[in-house]
C-alpha positions in Angstrom: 155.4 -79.7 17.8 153.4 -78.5 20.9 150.5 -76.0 20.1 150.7 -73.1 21.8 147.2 -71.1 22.6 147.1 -68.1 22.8 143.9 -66.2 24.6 142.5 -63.9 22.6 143.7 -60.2 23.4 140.1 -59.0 24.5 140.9 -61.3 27.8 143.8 -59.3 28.4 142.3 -56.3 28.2 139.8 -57.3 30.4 142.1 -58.2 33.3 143.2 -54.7 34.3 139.3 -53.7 33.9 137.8 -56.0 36.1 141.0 -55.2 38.6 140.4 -51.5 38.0 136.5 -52.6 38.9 137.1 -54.4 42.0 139.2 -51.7 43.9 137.0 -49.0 42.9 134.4 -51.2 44.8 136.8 -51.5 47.6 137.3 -47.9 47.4 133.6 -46.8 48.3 133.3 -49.4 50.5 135.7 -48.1 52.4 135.2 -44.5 52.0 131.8 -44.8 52.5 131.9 -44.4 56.6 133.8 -41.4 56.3 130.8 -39.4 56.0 129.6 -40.1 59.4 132.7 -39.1 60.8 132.4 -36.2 58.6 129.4 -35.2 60.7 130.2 -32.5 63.9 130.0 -32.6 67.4 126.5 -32.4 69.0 127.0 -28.7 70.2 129.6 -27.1 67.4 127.3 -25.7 65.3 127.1 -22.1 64.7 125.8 -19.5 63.0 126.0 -19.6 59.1 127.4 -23.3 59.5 124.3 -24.7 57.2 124.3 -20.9 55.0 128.2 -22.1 53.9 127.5 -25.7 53.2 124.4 -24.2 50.9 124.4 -20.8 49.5 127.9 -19.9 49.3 131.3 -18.3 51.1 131.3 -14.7 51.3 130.1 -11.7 50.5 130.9 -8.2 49.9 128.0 -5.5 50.7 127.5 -3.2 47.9 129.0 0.5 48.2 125.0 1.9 47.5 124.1 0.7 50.9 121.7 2.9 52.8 123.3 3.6 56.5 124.3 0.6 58.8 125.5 -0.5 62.1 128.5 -3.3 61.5 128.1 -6.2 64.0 129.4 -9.7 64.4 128.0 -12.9 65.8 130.9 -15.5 67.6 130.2 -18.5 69.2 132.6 -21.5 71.4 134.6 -21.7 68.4 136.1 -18.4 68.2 137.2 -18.6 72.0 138.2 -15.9 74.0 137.2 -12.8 71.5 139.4 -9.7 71.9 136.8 -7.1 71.8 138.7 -3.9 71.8 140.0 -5.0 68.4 136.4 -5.4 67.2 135.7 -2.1 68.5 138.2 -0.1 67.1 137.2 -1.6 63.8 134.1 -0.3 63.8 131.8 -3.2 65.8 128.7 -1.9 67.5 126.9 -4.5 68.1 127.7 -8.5 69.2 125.1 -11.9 69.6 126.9 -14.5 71.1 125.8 -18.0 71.2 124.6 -19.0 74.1 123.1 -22.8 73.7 122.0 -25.2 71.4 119.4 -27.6 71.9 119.1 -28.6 75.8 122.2 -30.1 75.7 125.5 -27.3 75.4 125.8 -24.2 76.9 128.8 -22.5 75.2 132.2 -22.3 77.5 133.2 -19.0 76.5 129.6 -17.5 76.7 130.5 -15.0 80.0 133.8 -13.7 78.2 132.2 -13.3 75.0 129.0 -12.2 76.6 130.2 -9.7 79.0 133.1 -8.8 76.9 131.3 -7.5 74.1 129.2 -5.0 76.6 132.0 -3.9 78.7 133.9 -2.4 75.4 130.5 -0.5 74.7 128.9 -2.6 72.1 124.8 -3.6 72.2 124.8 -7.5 72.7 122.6 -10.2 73.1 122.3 -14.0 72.6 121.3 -16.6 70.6 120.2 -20.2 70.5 121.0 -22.9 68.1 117.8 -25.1 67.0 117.9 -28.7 66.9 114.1 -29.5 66.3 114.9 -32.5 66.2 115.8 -33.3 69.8 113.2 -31.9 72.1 110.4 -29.2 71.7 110.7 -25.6 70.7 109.4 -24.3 74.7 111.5 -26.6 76.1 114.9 -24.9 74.2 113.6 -21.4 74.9 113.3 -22.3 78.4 116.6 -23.5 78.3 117.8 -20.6 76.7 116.4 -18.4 78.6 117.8 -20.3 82.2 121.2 -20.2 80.1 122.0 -16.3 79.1 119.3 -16.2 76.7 116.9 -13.4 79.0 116.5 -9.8 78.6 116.8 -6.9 80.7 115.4 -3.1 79.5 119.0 -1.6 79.9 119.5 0.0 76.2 122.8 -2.6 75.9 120.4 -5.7 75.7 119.1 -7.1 72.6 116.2 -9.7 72.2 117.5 -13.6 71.8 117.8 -14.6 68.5 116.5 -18.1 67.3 119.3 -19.4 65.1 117.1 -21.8 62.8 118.9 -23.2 59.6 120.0 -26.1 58.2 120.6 -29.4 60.2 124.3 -30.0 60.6 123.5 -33.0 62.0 121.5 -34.8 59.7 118.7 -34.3 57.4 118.5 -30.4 56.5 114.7 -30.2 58.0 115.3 -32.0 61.1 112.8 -34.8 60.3 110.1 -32.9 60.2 107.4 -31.6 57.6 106.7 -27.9 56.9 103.6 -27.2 59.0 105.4 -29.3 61.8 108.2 -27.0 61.4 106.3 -24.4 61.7 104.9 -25.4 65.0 108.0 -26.1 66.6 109.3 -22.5 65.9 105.7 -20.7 67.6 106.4 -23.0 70.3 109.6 -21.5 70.8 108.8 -18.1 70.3 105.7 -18.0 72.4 107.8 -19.3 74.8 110.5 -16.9 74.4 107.8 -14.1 74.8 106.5 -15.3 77.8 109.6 -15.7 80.0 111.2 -12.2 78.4 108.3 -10.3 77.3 110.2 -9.8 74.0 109.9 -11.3 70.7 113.1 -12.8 69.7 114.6 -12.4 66.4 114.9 -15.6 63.7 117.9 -15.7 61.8 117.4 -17.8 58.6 117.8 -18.0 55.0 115.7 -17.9 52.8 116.4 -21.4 51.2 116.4 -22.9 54.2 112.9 -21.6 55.1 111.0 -22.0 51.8 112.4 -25.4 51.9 111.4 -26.5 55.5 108.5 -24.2 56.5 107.2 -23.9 53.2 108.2 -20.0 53.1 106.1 -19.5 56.2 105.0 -15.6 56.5 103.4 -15.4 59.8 106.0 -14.4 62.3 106.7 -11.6 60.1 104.7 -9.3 61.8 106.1 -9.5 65.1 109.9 -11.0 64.6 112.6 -9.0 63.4 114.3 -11.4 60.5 117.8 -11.8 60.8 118.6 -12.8 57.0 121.7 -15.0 56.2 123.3 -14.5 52.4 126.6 -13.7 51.9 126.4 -11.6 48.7 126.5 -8.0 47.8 123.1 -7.9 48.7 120.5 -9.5 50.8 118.3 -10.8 48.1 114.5 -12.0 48.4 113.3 -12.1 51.9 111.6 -15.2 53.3 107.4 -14.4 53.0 105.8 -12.0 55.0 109.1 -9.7 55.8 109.2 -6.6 53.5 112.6 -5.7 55.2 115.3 -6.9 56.8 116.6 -6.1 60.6 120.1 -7.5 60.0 121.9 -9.3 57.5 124.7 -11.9 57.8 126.8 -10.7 54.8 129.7 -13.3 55.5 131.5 -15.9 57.4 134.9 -14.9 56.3 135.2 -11.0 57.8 138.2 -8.6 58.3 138.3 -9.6 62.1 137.4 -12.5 64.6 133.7 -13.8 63.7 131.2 -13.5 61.4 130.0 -10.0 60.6 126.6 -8.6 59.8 125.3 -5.2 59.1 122.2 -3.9 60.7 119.6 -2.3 58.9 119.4 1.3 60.3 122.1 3.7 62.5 122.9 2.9 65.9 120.0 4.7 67.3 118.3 2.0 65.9 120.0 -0.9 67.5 119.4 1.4 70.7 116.0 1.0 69.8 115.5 -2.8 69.2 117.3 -3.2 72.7 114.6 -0.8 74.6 112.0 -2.8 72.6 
């Protein structure tokens, strides 16, 4: 009679784990290159972009606030902005993105721009950071030659630096703390010295314990622009006792993301006299 062998039944079992194996490999290899195209376009990044990937989705001020101005902040990616809307919701107050590194200016800058002063509102503009690419006088200058300037006219508010985390690549741009550091004087000394303002730094406070080492010397003469969307703005990067404005969400009632200022409107009057 012809013996018949039988494997033992551990080799069977092992068949569909080894295949099981093998095209999980294939699997990351092939999903693997998805994250660079999961990376944006040189020039889409916008305010809160890196605050959403880190610290969170919304946020709902508390009721206990002390009086505010509400505000919003829009960039290329909300378009053309209907302004009266904003304004008959209760919007005093608008930044709009003007540029990002020395390489974008934003398309629908004059619209939004413009728009936002022409309803009534107090605007002004603000520059995306990419320390990365080329030094922090060179970007304010290129800010400045690209809506980023100021003019005494009580509807003007000083540029904001927009300086957060890389959505580009690593989250401190390549560099250390104290280099980090330098490239945002630059910038502001810069800033000063084509305007004769100093401009405000919107951050959060991960972002800049992490990549300037919670850096406290701009305090003094930089109104902080604080990014958390909670019910509250939470502890302030080093130096700052208070908080100018505050980014409470990305995900607001209307078009953009909105932000309360830290006083009544006579106080965003103020900040735009200087």
């Amino acid at each position: 009679m012809p013996v018949h062998r039988h494997r033992p039944a551990t080799t069977h079992r092992l068949r569909p784990l080894a295949l099981g194996i093998l095209l999980t490999a294939f699997s990351l290899l092939y999903t693997l290159p998805s994250s660079a195209a999961d990376i944006p376009a040189r020039g889409s990044a916008h305010m809160g972009m890196g605050v959403v990937a880190h610290d969170g989705q919304d946020g709902t001020p508390s009721s206990g606030d002390a009086t505010q101005t509400e505000g919003v902040d829009v960039s290329g990616y909300q378009g053309n902005v209907a302004w009266s809307t904003l304004w008959s919701s209760g919007v005093r107050w608008a930044y709009t993105k003007a540029t990002e590194g020395t390489y974008y200016t934003n398309p629908y800058f004059a619209q939004q721009y413009n728009g936002s002063y022409n309803v009534g509102m107090i605007r002004g503009a603000y520059h995306f950071a990419t320390p990365d690419t080329t030094t922090g006088a060179t970007q304010a200058n290129y800010f400045v030659d690209h809506g980023g300037g100021w003019s005494k006219d009580g509807k003007t508010l000083p540029g904001a630096l927009d300086i957060e985390w890389n959505p580009y690549g690593a989250a401190c741009y390549g560099k250390t703390q104290s280099a980090m550091v330098s490239w945002i004087s630059s910038f502001l000394a810069q800033y000063k010295a084509r305007t004769g303002r100093d401009a405000v730094i919107y951050t959060a406070t991960s972002w800049w314990t992490q990549c300037t080492g919670n850096y406290g010397g701009f305090a003094s003469a930089n109104p902080l622009w604080i990014a958390r969307y909670a019910s509250d703005p939470g502890t302030l990067p080093a130096g700052w006792s208070y908080y100018t404005m505050w980014q409470y969400t990305s995900s607001g009632p209307t078009v953009g993301d909105h932000d309360k200022f830290n006083g009544a409107l006579d106080r965003v009057v103020a900040l735009a006299n200087g």
